[in-house]
C-alpha positions in Angstrom: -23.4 -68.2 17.0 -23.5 -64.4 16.5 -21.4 -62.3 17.9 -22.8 -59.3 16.9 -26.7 -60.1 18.3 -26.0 -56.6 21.2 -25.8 -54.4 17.3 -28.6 -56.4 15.7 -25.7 -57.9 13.6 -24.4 -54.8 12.3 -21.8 -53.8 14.0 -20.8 -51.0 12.0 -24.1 -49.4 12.4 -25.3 -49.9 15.8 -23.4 -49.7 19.2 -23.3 -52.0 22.0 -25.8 -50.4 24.8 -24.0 -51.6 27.9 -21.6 -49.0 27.1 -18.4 -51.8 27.1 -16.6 -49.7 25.8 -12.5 -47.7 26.8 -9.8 -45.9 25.5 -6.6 -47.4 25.9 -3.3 -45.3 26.4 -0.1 -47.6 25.4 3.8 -47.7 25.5 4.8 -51.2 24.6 8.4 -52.2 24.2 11.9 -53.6 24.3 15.4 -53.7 23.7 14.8 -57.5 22.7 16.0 -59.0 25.7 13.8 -57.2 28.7 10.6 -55.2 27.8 7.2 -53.7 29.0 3.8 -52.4 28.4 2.5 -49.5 30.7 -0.8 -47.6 30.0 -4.2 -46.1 31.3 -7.7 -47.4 30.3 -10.6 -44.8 30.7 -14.2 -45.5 29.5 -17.8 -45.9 31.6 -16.4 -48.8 34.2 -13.8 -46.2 35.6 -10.3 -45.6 34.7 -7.2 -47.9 35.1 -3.6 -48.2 35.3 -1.8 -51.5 34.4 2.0 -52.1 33.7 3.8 -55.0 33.3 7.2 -56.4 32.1 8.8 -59.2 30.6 10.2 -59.5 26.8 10.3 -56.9 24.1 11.2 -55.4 21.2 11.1 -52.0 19.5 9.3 -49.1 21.0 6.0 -47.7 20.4 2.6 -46.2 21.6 -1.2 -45.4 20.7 -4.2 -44.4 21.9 -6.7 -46.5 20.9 -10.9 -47.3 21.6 -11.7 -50.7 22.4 -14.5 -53.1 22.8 -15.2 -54.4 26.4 -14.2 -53.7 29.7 -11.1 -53.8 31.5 -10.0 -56.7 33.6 -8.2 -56.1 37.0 -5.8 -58.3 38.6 -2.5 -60.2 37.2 -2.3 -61.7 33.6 0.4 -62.9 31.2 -0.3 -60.1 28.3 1.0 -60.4 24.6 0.9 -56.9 23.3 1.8 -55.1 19.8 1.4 -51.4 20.1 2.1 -48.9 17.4 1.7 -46.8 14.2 2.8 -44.6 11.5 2.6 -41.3 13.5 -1.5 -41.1 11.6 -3.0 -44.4 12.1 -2.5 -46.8 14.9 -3.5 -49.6 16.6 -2.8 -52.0 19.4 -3.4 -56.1 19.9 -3.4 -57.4 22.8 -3.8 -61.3 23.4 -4.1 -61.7 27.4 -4.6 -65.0 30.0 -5.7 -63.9 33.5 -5.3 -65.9 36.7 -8.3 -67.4 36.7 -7.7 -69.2 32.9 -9.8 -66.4 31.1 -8.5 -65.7 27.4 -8.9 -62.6 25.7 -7.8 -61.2 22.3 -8.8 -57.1 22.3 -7.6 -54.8 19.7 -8.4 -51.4 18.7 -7.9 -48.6 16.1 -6.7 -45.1 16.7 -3.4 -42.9 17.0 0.1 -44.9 16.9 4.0 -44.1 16.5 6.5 -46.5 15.9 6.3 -50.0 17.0 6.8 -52.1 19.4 5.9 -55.7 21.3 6.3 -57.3 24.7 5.2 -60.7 26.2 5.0 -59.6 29.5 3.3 -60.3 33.3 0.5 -57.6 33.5 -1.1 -56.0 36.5 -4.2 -53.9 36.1 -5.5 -52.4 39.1 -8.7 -49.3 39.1 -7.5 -45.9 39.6 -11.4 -45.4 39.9 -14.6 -47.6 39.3 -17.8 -45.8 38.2 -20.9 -47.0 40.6 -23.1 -46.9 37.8 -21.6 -49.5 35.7 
């Protein structure tokens, strides 16, 4: 199976031409007993708040780009967020309601670390008509 058939097999080269594509803007943390994640996604489907809270530990951010499209509704979200005040990056392994699995990452702008197993809620701010 190819995963890569939308870019021809090239990822690097070519983009995917649905546009399923968003920026993600992440706080993830804890104090080891009780943490969070909070953060906006904005790309082509709209943009989106989500927020959620459960275990953590550490503290960090980024601002990463990420394959896909959001998903709305509740989900139990494992999330490292982080970086080195240059580079970043954020992983996010997630389960919705309806048994859906996803693992989404993406590369950008981080500082400091931080992780959080946590029940998520994404809801749209606002949802493009054209998408």
């Amino acid at each position: 199976m190819n995963t890569y058939l939308y870019a021809q097999a090239n990822p690097l080269r070519y983009i995917d031409p649905l546009g399923l594509w968003y920026f993600d803007i992440n706080s993830t943390g804890g104090s080891g007993t009780w943490g969070g994640t909070a953060g906006l996604q904005i790309g082509p489907a709209g943009v989106y708040w989500y927020a959620g809270a459960g275990t953590g530990l550490g503290a960090g951010g980024s601002v990463t780009y990420n394959t896909g499209d959001p998903s709305t509704g509740w989900s139990n979200n494992l999330t490292v967020s982080g970086g080195d005040g240059t580079l970043g990056g954020q992983l996010t392994d997630s389960t919705d309601t309806n048994g859906g699995v996803t693992l989404s990452g993406g590369g950008g702008w981080g500082l400091g670390w931080g992780t959080a197993d946590a029940i998520t809620y994404t809801h749209p701010i606002w949802q493009s008509s054209c998408h």
